[in-house]
N, C-alpha and C positions, 0 to 999 in steps of 0.2 A: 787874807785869812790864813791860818796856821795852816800848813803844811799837810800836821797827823789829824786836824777836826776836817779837813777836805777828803782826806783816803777816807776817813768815815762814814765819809758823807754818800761818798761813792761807792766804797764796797762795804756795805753793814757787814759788822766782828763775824757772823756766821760764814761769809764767803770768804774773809779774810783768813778764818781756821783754816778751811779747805785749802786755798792756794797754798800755804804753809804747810800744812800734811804732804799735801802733792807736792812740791819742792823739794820735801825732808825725803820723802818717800825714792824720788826719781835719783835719790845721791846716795841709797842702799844699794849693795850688792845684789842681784837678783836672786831670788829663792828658788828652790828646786820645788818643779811641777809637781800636786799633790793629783796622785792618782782619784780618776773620779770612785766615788763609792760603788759598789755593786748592787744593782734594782732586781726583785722579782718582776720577772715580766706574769700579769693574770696568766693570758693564752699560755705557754711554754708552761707553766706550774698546774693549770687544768688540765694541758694533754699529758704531762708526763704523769699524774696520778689517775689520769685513765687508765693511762698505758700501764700501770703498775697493775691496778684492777684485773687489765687483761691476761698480766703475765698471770698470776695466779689463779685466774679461771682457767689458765691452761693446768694447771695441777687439779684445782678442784673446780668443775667437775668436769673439765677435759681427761687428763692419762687420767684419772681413776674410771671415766666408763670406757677410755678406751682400752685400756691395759685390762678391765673388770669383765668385760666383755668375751674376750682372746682366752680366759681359759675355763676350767671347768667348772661345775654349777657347785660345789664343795668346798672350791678354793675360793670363791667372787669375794666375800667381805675381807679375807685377808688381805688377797690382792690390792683390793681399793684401801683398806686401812695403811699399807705399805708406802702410798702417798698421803694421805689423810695425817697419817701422825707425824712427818718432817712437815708440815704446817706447821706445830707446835714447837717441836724440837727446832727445827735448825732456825725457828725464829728467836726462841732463847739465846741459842750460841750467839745467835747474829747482836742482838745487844748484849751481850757480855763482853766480847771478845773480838766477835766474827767481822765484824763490819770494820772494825779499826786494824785487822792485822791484814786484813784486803786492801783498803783505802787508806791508811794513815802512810804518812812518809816514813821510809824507814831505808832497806837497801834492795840491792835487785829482786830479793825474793819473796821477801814479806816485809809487809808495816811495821812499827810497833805497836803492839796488841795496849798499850797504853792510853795512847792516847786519845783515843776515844770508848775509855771502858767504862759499862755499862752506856755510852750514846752519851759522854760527856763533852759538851761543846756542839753537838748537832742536832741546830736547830732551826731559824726561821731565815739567819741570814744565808747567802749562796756561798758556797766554796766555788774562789772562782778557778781552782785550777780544774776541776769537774762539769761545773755548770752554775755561770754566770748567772743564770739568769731564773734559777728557780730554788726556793730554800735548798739548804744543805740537807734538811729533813728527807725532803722530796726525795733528791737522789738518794740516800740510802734508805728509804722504802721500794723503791724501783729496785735497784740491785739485791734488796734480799730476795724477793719473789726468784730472781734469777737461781740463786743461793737454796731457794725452794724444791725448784724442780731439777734441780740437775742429777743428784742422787737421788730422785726420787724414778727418774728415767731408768738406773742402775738394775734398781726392783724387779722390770722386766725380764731380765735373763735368768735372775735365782725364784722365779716364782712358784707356787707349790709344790716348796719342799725346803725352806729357808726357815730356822727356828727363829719367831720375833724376837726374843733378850738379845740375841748373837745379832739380828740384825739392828738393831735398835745401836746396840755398840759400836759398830763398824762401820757405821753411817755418819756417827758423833766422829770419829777417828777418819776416817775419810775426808767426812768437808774440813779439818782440820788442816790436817797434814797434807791434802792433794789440792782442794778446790781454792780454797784462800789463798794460798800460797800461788796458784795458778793466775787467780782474777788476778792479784796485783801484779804478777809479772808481767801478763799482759793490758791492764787496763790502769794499774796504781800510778801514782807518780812515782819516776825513778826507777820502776817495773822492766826487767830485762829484756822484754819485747816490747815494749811500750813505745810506739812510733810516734804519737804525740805530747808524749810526758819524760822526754827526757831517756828514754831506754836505751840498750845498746847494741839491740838486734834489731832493725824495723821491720818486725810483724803485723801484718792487717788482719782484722780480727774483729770486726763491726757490731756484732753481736752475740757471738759464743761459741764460734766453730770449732777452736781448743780448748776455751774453758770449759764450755757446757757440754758438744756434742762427743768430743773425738777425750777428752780426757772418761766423759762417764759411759762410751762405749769400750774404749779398752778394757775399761775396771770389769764392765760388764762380764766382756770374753772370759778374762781373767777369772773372776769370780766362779762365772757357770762352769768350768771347767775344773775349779778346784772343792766347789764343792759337789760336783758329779751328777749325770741323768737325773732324770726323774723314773722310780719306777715303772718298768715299763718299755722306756723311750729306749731305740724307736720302733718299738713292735705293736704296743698297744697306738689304736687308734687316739689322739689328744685333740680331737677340734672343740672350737669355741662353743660357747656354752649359748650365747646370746649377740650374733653379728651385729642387730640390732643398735646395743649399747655401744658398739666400737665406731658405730655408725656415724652416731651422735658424737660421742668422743673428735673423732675427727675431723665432725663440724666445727665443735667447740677450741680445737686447736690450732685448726685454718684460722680460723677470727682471733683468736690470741692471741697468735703469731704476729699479729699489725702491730698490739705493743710490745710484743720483743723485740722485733727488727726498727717498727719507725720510732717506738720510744728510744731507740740507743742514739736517735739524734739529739735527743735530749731538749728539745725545743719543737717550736710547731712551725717551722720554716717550710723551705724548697727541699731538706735533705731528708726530710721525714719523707714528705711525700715522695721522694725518689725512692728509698726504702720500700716503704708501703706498696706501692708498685711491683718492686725489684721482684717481694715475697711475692705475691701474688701471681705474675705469671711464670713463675720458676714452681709454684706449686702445681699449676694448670698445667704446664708441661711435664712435668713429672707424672703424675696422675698418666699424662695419656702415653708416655713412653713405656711406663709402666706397662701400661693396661694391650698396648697393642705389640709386647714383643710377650708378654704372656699369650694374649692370643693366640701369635705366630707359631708358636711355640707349644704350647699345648690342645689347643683348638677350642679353645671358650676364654674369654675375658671374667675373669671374677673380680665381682663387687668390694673384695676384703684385697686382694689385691690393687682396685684403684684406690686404696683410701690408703692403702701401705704405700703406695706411690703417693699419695699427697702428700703424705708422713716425711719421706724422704725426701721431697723437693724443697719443705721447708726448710727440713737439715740442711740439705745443700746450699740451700742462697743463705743461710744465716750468716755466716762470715763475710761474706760479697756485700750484703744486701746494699749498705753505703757506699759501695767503692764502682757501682756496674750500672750500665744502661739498661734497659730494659730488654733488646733483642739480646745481649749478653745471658742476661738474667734468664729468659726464653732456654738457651744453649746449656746454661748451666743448671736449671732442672731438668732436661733433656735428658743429660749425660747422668747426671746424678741416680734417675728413674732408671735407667737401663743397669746402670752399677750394681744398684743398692736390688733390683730384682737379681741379678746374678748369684750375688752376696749372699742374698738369703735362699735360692732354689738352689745351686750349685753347689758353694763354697763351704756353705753350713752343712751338705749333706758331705760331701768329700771326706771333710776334717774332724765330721762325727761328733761334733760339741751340742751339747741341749741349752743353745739360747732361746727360753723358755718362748719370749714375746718379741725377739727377732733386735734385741736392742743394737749388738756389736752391727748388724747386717744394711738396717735402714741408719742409725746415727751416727756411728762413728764414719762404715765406709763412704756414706754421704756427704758428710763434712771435710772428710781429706777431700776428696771432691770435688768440693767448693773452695777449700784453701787452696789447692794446687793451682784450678784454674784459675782462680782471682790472680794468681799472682801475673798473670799473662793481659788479666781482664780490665785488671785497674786504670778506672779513667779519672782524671782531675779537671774533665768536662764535670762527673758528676760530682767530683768531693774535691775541689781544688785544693784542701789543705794538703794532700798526701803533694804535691809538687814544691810546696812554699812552707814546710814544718820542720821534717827532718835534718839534723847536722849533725856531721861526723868530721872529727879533726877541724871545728870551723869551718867548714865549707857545707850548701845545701846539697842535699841529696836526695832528688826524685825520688818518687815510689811508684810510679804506673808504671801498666805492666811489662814485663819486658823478663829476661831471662834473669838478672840481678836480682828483681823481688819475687822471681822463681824459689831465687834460692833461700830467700829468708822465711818463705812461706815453709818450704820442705823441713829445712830448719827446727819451724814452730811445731807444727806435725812430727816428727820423731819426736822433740822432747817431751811435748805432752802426752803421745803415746807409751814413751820408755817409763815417765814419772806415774801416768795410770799403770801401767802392770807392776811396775816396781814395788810402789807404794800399796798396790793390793795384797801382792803376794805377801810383805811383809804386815799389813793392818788385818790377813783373814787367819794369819799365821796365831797372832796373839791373840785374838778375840775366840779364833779356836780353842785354842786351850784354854781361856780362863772359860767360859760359857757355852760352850758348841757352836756351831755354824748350822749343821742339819739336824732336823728333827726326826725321830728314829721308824723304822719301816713300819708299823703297828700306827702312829701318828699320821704318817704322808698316805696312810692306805686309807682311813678314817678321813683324810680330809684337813686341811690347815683351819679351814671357819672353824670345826668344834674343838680340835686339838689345840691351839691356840690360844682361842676367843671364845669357846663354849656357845656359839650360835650358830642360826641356820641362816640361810642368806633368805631360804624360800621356806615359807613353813606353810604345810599344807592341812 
């Protein structure tokens, strides 16, 4: 029989292709490995638009009934509108501009504001230098809410007696120039403290302890101080109008806080829940540090005092929350609660400043805090990437704690506090003069609700 009608016989033309392809194929050069595509995970993309959910419950209607609460029955709708309207606003900036000069690559200190203007390009698929595994969308709706409340935090110390145009201005010029510029240093890629994206200082910073807490408590200090007392202060009596509502508030902000700290894992793993955790008994402990050296100290425990201690413990472990164990976590609302009551019974009466709602005393001093001690605290029991991420000159370079990430925390802490005062003095400077800053004594004596707003908060 012929030769070529036998191989026929035996491998029909269709396996004959194959062995030929295969053959042809095995005497190519080998290709370079094609990275696999990136997947939404469902779980990871439902918790972090939880968590997003919750950040923003913490603005509305957490700090506005708790902040609404804290002063007087005159000033409440302004108060709450002071958060209420960076809802609107800094969610504008944030698609225009905002979210791409935070997050776009760019150099250590900001993005280019380009490349994602107007939310061009973010959308369904993952960025995986952020978060592999849930839309690109996702995360920057999660970091706006962050973007929400930080200046809205600020509010606190200028309250009843901040004219709204001047504040409305200075708030756009703030998250500008201070907050943006902030997030991406520390959390951008390329970002100058950015531990796992490439920076060149390795700062930990888990959730907001420079961005959020310690940059909009300095502005705060800064702010109250330059645009001066409240009529009044501190002679006239100023207690809270309604403890009630600040009550609630900082129910509402305990529970928020789950998705500030465990959404910043960005997934719904083991690191969430270590987060989750972290907050939770660093706020418990705060709360009771709090509440029993007021005790000792004055001879009654007040109820507005343990909730200004839960307030501060959450400040405290934000930066920690992914980097610490849990009895860590314990220590560090601990310390934090007894700080942040110092801050505000002591340090604020000594140095005679009228921060209205105690912002510089529980956020900022809480958060150095929390940065300081993390830097001693940090386990890679619980976050191993801080051991196996970082490199300088080529070589890996640990991050648990020790006195080296001492120092880069301290580091992170003065710049963000130099660039909050800095950047205020000069944003209340300009916005003074073109608009004012305060509203005139005839107005603050009437009240911010009808001087402002032409409403009653109570109408009887």
């Amino acid at each position: 029989m012929n030769p070529i009608h036998l191989i026929g016989r035996i491998y029909p033309l269709r396996s004959c292709l194959i062995i030929l392809a295969t053959l042809f194929a095995s005497s190519l050069p080998a290709a370079e490995a094609v990275a696999p595509a990136l997947k939404v995970d469902s779980g990871d993309n439902a918790w972090l638009l939880a968590s997003s959910a919750l950040v923003l419950m913490m603005t509305a209607p957490g700090l506005i009934l708790f902040y609404g609460g804290l002063v007087r029955n005159k000033n409440v709708l302004s108060t709450m509108m002071h958060s209420l309207v960076l809802m609107g606003l800094i969610s504008a900036l944030w698609m225009v501009f905002g979210y791409s000069l935070a997050f776009a690559e760019g150099n250590s200190f900001f993005g280019n504001p380009l490349t994602y203007l107007f939310l061009k390009g973010v959308g369904a698929a993952p960025n995986g230098d952020y978060a592999p595994t849930i839309p690109h969308q996702t995360f920057m709706l999660f970091q706006l809410m962050f973007a929400i409340i930080t200046p809205a935090l600020i509010s606190g110390a200028i309250a009843e007696r901040v004219k709204f145009s001047g504040y409305i201005w200075f708030m756009l010029l703030w998250v500008t120039l201070i907050y943006l510029p902030l997030c991406h240093m520390v959390w951008g890629k390329g970002g100058l403290f950015s531990w796992a994206l490439g920076g060149k200082i390795p700062v930990l910073d888990f959730a907001g302890g420079t961005v959020v807490h310690i940059s909009s408590g300095a502005s705060a200090l800064v702010l109250a101080l330059l645009l001066g007392k409240r009529a009044g202060y501190p002679r006239e009596p100023m207690v809270p109008h309604n403890v009630v509502l600040s009550l609630i508030g900082t129910g509402l902000l305990w529970v928020g806080w789950f998705g500030f700290n465990a959404g910043s894992a960005l997934n719904a793993g083991g690191l969430a829940t270590s987060a989750f955790a972290a907050t939770h008994f660093s706020a418990a402990a705060a709360a009771l540090s709090w509440m029993f050296v007021e005790w000792l100290l004055k001879g009654k425990p007040s109820v507005l005092g343990a909730a200004s201690g839960m307030v501060a413990g959450l400040a405290t472990i934000t930066p920690a929350s992914g980097f610490v164990t849990i009895p860590a976590a314990f220590a560090i609302g601990a310390a934090g609660g007894v700080a942040c009551y110092f801050a505000v019974s002591k340090l604020k009466a000594a140095l005679g400043y009228d921060d209205s709602l105690d912002v510089f005393g529980v956020h900022c001093v809480g958060s150095i805090t929390g940065m300081l001690l993390l830097g001693f605290l940090a386990s890679a029991d619980v976050n191993s990437a801080i051991a196996t991420t970082f490199m300088k000159n080529g070589a890996l370079v640990s991050l648990v704690g020790g006195s080296a990430q001492f120092i880069n925390q301290l580091i992170g802490v003065a710049f963000t506090a130099a660039l909050g005062v800095i950047g205020t003095i000069i944003i209340f400077k300009i916005v003074d003069k073109l608009v004012g800053m305060r509203v005139d004594q005839e107005e603050e004596s009437m009240g911010l609700d009808l001087s402002q707003h032409g409403e009653h908060a109570y109408n009887e």
